[in-house]
Kinemage of the C-alpha trace (Angstrom):
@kinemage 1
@onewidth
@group {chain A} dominant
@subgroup {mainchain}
@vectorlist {calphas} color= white
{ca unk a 1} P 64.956 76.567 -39.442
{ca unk a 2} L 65.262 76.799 -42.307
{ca unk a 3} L 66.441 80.602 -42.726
{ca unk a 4} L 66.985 81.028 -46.692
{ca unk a 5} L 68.956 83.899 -48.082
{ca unk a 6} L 67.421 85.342 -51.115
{ca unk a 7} L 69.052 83.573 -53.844
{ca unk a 8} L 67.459 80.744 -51.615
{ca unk a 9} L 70.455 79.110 -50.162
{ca unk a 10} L 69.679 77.550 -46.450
{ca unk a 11} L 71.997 79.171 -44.092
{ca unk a 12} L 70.871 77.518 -40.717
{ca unk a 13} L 70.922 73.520 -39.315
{ca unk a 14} L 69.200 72.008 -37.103
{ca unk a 15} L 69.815 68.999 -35.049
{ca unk a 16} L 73.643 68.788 -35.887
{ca unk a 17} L 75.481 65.689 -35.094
{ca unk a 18} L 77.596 67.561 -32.217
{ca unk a 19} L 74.493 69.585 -30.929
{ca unk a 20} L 71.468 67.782 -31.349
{ca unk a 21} L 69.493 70.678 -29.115
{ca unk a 22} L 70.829 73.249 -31.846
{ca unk a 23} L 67.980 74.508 -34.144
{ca unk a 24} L 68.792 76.851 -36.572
{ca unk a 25} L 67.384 80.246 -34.358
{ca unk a 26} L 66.316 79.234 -30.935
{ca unk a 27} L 65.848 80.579 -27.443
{ca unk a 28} L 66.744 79.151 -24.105
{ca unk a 29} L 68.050 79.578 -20.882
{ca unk a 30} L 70.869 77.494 -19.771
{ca unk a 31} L 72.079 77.479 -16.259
{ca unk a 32} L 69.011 78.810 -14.279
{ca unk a 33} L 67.216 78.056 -11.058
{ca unk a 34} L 63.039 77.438 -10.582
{ca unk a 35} L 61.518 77.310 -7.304
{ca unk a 36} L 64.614 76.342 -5.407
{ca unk a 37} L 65.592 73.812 -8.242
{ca unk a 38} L 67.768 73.559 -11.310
{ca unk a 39} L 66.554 74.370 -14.534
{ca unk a 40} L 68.251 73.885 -17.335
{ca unk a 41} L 66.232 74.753 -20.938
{ca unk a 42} L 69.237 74.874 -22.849
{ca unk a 43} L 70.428 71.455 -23.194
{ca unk a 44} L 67.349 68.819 -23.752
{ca unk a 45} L 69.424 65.670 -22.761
{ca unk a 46} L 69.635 67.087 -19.473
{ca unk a 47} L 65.959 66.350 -18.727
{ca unk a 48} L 65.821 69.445 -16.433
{ca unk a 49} L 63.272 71.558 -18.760
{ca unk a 50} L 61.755 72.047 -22.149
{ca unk a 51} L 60.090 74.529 -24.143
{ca unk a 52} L 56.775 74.101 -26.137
{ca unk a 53} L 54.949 75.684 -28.727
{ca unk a 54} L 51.497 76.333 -27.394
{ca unk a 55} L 50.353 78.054 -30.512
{ca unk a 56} L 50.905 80.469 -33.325
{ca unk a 57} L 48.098 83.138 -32.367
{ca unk a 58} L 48.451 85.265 -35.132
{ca unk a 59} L 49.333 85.352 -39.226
{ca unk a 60} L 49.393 88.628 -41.164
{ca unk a 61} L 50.974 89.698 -44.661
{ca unk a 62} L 50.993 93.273 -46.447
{ca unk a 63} L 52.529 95.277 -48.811
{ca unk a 64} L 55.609 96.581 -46.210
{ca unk a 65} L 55.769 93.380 -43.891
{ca unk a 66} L 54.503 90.384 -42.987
{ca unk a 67} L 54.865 88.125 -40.067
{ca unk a 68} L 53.573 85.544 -37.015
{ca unk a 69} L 53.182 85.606 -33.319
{ca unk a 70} L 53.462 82.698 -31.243
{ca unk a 71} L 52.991 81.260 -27.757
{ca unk a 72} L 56.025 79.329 -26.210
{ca unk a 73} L 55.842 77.683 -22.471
{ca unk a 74} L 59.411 77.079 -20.387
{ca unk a 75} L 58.531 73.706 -18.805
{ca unk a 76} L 60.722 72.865 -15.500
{ca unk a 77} L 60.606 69.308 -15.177
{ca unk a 78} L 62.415 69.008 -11.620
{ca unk a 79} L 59.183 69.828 -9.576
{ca unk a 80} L 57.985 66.530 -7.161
{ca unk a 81} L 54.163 67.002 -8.743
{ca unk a 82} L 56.174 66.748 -11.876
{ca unk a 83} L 56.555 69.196 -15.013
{ca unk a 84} L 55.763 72.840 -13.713
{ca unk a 85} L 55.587 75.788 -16.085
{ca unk a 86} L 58.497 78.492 -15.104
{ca unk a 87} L 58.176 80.954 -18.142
{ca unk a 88} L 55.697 81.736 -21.014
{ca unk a 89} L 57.099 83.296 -23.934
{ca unk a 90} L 55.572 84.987 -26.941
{ca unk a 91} L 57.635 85.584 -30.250
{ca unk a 92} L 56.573 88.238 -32.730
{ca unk a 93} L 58.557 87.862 -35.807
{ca unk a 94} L 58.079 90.207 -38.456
{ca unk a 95} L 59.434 89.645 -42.200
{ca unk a 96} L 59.992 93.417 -44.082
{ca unk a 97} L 59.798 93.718 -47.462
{ca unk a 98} L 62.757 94.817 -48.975
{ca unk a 99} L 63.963 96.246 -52.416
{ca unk a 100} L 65.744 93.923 -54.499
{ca unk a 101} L 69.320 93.163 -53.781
{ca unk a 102} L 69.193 94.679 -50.957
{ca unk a 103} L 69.088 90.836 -49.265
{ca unk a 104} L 66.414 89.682 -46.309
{ca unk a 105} L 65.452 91.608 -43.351
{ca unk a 106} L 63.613 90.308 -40.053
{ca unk a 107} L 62.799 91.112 -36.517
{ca unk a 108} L 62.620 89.360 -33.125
{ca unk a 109} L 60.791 90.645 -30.137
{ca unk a 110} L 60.750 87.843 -27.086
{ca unk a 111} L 58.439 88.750 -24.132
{ca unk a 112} L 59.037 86.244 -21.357
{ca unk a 113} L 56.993 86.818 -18.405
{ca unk a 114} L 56.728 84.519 -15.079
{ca unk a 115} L 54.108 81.590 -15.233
{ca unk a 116} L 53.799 81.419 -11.386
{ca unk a 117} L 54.658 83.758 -8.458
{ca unk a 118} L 57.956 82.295 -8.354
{ca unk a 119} L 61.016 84.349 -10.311
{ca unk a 120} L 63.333 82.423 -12.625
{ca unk a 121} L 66.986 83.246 -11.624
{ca unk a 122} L 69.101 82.746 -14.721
{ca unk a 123} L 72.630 82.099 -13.526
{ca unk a 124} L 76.039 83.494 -14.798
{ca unk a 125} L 77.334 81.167 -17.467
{ca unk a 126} L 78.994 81.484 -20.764
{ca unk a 127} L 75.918 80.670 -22.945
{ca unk a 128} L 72.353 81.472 -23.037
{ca unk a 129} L 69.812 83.197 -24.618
{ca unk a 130} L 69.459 83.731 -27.998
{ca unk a 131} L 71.304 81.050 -30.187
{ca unk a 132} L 71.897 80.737 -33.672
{ca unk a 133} L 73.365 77.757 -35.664
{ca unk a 134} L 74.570 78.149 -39.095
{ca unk a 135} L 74.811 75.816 -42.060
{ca unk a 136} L 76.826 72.968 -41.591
{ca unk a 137} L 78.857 74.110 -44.329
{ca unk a 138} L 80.447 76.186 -42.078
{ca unk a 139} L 81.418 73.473 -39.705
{ca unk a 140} L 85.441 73.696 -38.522
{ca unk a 141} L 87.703 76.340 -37.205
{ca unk a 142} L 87.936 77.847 -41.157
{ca unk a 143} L 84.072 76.769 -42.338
{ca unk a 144} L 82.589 80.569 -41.147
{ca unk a 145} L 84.205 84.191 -40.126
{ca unk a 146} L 82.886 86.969 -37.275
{ca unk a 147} L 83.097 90.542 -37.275
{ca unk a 148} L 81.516 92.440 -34.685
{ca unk a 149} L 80.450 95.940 -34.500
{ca unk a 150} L 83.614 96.702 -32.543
{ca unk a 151} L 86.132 94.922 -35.172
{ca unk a 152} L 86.422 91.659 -33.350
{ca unk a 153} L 87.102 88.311 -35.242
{ca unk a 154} L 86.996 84.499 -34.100
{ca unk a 155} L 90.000 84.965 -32.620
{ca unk a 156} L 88.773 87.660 -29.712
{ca unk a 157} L 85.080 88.238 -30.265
{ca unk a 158} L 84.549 85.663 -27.625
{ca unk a 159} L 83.104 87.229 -24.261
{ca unk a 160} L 82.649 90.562 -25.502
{ca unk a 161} L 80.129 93.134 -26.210
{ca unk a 162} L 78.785 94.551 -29.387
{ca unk a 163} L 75.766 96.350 -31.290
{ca unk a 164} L 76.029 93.437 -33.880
{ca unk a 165} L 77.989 90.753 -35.144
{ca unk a 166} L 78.156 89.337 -38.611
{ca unk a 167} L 78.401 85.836 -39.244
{ca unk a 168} L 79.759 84.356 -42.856
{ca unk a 169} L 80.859 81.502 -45.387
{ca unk a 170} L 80.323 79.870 -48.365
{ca unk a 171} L 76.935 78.060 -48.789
{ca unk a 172} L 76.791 75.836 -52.473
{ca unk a 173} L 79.257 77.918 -53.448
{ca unk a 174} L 78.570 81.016 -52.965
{ca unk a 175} L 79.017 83.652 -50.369
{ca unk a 176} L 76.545 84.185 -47.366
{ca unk a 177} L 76.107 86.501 -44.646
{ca unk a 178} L 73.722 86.466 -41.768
{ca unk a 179} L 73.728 90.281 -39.395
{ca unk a 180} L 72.820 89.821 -35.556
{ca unk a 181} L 71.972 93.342 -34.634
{ca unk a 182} L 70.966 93.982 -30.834
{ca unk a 183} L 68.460 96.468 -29.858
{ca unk a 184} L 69.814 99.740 -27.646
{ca unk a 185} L 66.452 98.920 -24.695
{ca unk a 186} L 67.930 95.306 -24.518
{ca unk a 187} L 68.834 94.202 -20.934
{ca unk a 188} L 72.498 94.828 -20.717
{ca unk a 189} L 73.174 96.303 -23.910
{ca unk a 190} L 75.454 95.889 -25.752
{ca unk a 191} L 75.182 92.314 -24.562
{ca unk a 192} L 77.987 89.753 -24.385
{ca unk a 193} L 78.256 87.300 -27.166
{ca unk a 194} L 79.383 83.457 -27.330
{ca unk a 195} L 80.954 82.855 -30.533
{ca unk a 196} L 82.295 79.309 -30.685
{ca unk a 197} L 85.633 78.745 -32.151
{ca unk a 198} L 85.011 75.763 -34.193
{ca unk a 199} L 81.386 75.526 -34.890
{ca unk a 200} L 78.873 77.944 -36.481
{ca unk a 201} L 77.373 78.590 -33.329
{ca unk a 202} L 76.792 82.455 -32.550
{ca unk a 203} L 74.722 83.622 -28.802
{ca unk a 204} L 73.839 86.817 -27.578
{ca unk a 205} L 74.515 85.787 -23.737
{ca unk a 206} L 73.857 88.131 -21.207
{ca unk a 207} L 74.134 85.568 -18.483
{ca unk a 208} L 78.274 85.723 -19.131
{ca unk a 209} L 77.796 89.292 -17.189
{ca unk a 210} L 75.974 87.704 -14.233
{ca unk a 211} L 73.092 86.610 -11.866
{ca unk a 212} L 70.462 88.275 -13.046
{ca unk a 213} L 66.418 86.861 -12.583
{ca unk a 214} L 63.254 87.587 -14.321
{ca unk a 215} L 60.757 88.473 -11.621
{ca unk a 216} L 56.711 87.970 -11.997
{ca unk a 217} L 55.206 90.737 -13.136
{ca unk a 218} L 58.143 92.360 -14.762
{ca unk a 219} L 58.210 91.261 -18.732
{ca unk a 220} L 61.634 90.157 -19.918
{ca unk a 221} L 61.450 91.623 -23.441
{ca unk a 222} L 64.338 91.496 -25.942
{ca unk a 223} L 64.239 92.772 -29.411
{ca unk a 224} L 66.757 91.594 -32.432
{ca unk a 225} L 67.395 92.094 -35.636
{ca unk a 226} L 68.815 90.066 -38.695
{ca unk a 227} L 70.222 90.995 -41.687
{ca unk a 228} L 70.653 87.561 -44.327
């Protein structure tokens, strides 16, 4: 946050009034389990885990793209010895240049790998993952519309599964459009989505599908796309 379109209109929010652990693109696991423990990453008033930033590692610009990578760390904070890192993360975002009018184009690749020897069992639920939360313009059951790759609205997008979704609404008065797109390797593609009937609030959630962990020594990598 803040994710701009190009005629520079902000189409994310962060810490909203009914969410305060919503920030514009995020990601987090919700309902998991840590070395025989509950973990939850998700939702910070919990006080069952956080994520940090350990550092951006890497800048770069060009003529075609630029972008950033950077270190995250999944902290359980359930452990007796006290907070115990579960996960470490690293995001490499990459900004493409694109011709004009033709709007904004980025992508996400997450690799999440185990900190410790222990796996991180991520627990069916009907959020988690990737989250998105869009301008608070498009608060209410009318502020924002979906369409998914398979046709789907508000009204039935809900627990289904798609190649992308499209989120939009007005934004200072004018029209805005933000394009999830999901990448074919992804675990469980075309993944599940949680898309919130009243609030902005759009997750690729492959936990709705089921138990699933991510064991050490296997990479948990996820790759997305967005269109603004």
């Amino acid at each position: 946050h803040p994710i701009w379109t190009p005629s520079g209109r902000i189409v994310t929010n962060d810490f909203p009034s009914n969410h305060l652990h919503h920030h514009g693109l995020w990601w987090a696991w919700t309902s998991s389990m840590f070395d025989g423990r509950k973990s939850n990453f998700w939702e910070s008033k919990e006080r069952q885990g956080r994520i940090e930033c350990v550092r951006i590692e890497e800048r770069w610009s060009g003529p075609a793209f630029g972008g950033f990578r950077a270190r995250h760390r999944f902290i359980s904070l359930n452990a007796p010895e006290g907070p115990k890192a579960a996960l470490d993360e690293v995001w490499e975002l990459r900004v493409w240049a694109m011709p004009e009018g033709e709007g904004f184009l980025f992508d996400l690749v997450s690799t999440q790998t185990c900190a410790t020897k222990e796996p991180l069992v991520i627990k069916e639920y009907r959020y988690g993952g990737l989250g998105f939360r869009g301008s608070k313009e498009w608060e209410g059951k009318t502020g924002c519309e979906f369409l998914t790759s398979e046709g789907r609205t508000r009204a039935d997008g809900h627990t289904t599964r798609a190649r992308w979704c499209a989120m939009t609404g007005s934004v200072d008065g004018a029209p805005a459009t933000v394009g999830f797109l999901n990448h074919p390797a992804n675990f469980r593609y075309p993944q599940p989505m949680r898309i919130h009937d009243t609030e902005p609030f759009f997750n690729w959630a492959a936990p709705q599908a089921g138990d699933f962990s991510i064991e050490p020594g296997t990479p948990y990598v996820s790759r997305y796309r967005f269109s603004i």
